[in-house]
mmCIF entry with sequence, helices, sheets and N, C-alpha, C, O atoms, coordinates in Angstrom:
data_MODEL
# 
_entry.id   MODEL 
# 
_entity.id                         1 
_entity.type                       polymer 
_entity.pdbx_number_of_molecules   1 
# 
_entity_poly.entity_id                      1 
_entity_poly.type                           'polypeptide(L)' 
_entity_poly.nstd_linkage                   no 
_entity_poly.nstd_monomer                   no 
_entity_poly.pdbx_seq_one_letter_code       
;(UNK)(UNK)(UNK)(UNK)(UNK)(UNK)(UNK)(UNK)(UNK)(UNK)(UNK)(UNK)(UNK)(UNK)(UNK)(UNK)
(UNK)(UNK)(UNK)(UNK)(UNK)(UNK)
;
_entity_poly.pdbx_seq_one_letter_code_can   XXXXXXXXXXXXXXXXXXXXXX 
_entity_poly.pdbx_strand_id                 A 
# 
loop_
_entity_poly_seq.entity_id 
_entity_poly_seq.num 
_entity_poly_seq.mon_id 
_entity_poly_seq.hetero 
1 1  UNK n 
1 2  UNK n 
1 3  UNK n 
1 4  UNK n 
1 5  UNK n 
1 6  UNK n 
1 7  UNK n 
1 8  UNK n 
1 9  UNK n 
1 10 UNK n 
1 11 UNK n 
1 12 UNK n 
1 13 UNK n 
1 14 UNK n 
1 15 UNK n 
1 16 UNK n 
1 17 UNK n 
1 18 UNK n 
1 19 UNK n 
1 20 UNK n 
1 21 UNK n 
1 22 UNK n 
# 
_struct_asym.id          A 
_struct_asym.entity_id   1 
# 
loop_
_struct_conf.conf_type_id 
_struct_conf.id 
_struct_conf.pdbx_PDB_helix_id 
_struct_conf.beg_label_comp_id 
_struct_conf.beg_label_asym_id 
_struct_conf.beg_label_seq_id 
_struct_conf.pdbx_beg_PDB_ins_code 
_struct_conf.end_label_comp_id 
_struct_conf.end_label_asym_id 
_struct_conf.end_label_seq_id 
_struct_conf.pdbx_end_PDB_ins_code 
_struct_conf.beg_auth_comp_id 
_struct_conf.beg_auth_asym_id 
_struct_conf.beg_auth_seq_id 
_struct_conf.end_auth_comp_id 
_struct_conf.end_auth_asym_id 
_struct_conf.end_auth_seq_id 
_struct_conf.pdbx_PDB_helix_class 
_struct_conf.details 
_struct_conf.pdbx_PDB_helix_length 
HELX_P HELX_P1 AA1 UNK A 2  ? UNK A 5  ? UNK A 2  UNK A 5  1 ? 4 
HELX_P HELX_P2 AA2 UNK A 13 ? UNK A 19 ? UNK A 13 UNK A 19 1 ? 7 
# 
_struct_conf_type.id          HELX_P 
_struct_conf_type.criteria    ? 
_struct_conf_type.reference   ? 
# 
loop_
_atom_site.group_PDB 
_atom_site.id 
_atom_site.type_symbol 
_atom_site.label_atom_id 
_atom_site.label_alt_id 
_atom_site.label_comp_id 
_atom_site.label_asym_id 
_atom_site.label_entity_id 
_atom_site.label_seq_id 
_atom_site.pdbx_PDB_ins_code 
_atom_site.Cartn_x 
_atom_site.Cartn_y 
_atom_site.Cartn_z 
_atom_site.occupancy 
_atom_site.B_iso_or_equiv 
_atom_site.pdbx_formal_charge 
_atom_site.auth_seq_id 
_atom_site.auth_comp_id 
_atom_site.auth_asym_id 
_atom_site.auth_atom_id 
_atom_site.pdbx_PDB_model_num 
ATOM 1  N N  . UNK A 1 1  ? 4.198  4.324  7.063  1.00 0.00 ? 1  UNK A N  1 
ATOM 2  C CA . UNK A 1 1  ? 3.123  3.755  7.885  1.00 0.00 ? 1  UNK A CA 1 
ATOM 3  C C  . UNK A 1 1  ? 1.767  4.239  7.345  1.00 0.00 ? 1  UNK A C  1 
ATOM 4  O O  . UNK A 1 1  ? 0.813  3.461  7.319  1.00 0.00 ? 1  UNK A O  1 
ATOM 5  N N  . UNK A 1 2  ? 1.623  5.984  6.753  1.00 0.00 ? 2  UNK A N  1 
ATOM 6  C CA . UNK A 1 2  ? 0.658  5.958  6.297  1.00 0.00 ? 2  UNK A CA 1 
ATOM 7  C C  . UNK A 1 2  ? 0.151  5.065  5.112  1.00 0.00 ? 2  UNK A C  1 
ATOM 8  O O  . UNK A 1 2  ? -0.976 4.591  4.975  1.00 0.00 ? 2  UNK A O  1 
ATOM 9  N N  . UNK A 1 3  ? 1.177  4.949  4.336  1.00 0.00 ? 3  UNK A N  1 
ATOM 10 C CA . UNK A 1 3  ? 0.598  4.134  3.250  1.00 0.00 ? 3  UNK A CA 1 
ATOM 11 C C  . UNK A 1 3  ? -0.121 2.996  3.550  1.00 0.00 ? 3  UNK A C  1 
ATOM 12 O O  . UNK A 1 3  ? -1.099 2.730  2.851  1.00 0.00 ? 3  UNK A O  1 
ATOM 13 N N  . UNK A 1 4  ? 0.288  2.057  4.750  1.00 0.00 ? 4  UNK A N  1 
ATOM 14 C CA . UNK A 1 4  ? -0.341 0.699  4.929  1.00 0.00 ? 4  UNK A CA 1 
ATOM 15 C C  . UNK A 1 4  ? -1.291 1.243  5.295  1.00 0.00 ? 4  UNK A C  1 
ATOM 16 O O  . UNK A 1 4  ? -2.181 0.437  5.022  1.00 0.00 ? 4  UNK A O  1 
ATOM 17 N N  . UNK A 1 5  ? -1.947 2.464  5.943  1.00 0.00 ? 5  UNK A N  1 
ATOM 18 C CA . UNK A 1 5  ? -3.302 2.693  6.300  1.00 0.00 ? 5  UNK A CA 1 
ATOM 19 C C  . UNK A 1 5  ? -4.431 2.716  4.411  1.00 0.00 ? 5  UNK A C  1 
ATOM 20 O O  . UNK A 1 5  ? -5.480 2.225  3.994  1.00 0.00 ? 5  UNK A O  1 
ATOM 21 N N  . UNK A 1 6  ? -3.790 3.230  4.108  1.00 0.00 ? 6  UNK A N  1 
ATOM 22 C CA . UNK A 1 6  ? -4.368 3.349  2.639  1.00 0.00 ? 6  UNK A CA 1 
ATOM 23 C C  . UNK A 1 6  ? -4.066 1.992  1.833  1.00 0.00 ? 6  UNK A C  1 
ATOM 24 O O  . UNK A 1 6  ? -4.552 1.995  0.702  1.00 0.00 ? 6  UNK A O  1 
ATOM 25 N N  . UNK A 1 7  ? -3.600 1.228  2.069  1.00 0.00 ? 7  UNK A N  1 
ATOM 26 C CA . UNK A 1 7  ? -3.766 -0.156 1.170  1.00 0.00 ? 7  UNK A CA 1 
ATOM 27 C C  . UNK A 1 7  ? -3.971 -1.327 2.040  1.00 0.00 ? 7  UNK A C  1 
ATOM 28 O O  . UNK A 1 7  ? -3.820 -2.501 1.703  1.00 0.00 ? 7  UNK A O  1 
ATOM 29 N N  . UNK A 1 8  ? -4.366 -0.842 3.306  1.00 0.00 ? 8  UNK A N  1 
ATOM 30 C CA . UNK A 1 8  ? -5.252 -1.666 4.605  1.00 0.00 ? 8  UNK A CA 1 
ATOM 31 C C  . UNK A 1 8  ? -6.801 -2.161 3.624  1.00 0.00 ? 8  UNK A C  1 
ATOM 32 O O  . UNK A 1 8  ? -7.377 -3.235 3.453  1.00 0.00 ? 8  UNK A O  1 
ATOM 33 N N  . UNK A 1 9  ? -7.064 -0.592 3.098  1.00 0.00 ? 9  UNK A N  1 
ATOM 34 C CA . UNK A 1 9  ? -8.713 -1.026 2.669  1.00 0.00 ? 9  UNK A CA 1 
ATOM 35 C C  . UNK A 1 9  ? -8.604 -1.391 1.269  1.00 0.00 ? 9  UNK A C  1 
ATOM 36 O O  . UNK A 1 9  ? -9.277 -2.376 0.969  1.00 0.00 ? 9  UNK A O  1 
ATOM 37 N N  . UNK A 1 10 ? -8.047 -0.948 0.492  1.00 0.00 ? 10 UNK A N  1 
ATOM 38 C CA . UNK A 1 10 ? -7.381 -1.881 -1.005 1.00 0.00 ? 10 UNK A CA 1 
ATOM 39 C C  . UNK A 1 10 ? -6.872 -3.082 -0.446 1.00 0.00 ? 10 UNK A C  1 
ATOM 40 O O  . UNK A 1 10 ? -7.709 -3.964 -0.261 1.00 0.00 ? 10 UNK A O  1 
ATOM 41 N N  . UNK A 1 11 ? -5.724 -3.318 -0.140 1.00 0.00 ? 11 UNK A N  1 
ATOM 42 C CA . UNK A 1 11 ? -5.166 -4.600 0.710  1.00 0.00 ? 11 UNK A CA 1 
ATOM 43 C C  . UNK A 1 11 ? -4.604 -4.951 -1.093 1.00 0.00 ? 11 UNK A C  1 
ATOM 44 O O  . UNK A 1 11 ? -4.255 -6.122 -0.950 1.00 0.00 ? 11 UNK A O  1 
ATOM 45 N N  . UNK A 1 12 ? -4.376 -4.665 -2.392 1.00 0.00 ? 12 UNK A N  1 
ATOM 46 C CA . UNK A 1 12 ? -3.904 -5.468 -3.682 1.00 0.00 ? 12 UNK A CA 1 
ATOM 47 C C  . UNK A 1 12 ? -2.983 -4.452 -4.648 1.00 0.00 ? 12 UNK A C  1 
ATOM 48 O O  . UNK A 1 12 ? -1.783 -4.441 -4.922 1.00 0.00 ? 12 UNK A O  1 
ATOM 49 N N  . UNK A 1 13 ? -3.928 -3.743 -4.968 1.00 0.00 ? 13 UNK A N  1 
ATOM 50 C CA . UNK A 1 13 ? -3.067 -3.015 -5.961 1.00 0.00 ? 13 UNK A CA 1 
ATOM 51 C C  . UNK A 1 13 ? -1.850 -2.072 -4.999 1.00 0.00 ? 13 UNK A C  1 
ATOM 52 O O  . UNK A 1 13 ? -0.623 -2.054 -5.095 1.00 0.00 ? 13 UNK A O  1 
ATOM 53 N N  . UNK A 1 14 ? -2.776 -1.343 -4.080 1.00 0.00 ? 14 UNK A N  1 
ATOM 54 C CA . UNK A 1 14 ? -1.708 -0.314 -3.452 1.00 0.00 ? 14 UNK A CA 1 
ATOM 55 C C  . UNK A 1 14 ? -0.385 -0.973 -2.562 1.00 0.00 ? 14 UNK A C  1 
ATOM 56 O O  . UNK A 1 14 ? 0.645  -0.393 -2.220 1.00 0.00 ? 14 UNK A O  1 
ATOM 57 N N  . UNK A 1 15 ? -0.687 -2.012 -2.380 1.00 0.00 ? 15 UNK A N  1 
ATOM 58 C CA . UNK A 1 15 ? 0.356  -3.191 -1.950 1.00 0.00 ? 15 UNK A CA 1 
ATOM 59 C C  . UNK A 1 15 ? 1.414  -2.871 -2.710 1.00 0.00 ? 15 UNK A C  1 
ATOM 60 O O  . UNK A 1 15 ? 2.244  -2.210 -2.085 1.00 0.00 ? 15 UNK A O  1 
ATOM 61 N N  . UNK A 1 16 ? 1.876  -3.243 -4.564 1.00 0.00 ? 16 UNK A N  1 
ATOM 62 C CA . UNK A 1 16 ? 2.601  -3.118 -5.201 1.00 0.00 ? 16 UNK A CA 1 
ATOM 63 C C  . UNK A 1 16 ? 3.031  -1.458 -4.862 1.00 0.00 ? 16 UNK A C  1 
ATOM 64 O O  . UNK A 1 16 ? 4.217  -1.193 -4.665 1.00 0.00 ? 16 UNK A O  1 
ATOM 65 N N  . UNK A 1 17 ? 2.270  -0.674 -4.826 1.00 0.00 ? 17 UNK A N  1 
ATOM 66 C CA . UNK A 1 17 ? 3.055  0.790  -5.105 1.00 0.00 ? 17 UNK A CA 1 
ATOM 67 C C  . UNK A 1 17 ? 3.526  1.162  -3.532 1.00 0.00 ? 17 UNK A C  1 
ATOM 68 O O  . UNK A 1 17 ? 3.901  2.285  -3.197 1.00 0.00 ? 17 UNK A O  1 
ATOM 69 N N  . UNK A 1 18 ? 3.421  -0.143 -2.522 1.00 0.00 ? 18 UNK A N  1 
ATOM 70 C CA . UNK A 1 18 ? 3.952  0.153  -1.582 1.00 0.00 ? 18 UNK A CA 1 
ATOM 71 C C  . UNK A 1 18 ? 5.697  -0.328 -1.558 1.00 0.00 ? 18 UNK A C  1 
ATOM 72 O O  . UNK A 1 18 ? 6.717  0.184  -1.097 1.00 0.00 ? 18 UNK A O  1 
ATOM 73 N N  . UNK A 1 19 ? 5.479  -1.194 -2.083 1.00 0.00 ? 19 UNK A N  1 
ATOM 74 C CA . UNK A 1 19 ? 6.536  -1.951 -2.412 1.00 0.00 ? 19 UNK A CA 1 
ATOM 75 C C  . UNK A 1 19 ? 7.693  -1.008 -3.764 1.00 0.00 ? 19 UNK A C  1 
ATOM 76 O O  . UNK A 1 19 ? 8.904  -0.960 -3.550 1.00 0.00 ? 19 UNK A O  1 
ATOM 77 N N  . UNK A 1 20 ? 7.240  -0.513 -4.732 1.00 0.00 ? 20 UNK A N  1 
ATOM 78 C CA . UNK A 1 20 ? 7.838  0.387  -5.837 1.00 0.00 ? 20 UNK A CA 1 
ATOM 79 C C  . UNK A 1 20 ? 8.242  1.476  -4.864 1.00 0.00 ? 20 UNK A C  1 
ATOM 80 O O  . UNK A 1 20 ? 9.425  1.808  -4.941 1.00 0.00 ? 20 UNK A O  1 
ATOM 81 N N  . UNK A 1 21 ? 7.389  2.188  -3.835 1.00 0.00 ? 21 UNK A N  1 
ATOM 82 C CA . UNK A 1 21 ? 7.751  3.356  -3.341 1.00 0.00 ? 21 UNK A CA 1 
ATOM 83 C C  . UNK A 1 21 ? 9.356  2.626  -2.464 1.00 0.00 ? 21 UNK A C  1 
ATOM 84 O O  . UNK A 1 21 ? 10.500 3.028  -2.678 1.00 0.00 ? 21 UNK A O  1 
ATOM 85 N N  . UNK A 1 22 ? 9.122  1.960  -1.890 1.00 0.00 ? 22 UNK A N  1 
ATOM 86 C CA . UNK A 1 22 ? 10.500 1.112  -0.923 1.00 0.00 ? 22 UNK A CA 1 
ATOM 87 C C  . UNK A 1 22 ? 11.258 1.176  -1.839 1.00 0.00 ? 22 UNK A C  1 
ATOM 88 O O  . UNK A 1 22 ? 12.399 0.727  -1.728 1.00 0.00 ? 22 UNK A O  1 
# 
């Protein structure tokens, strides 16, 4: 959950390393 707080304000790149971390 933290992560979507941190690629809330990116919203692009950190998307993907949300997705790699899963």
């Amino acid at each position: 959950m933290e992560w979507f707080s941190s690629t809330s304000m990116c919203g692009s790149e950190p998307v993907q390393i949300i997705k790699s971390v899963n």
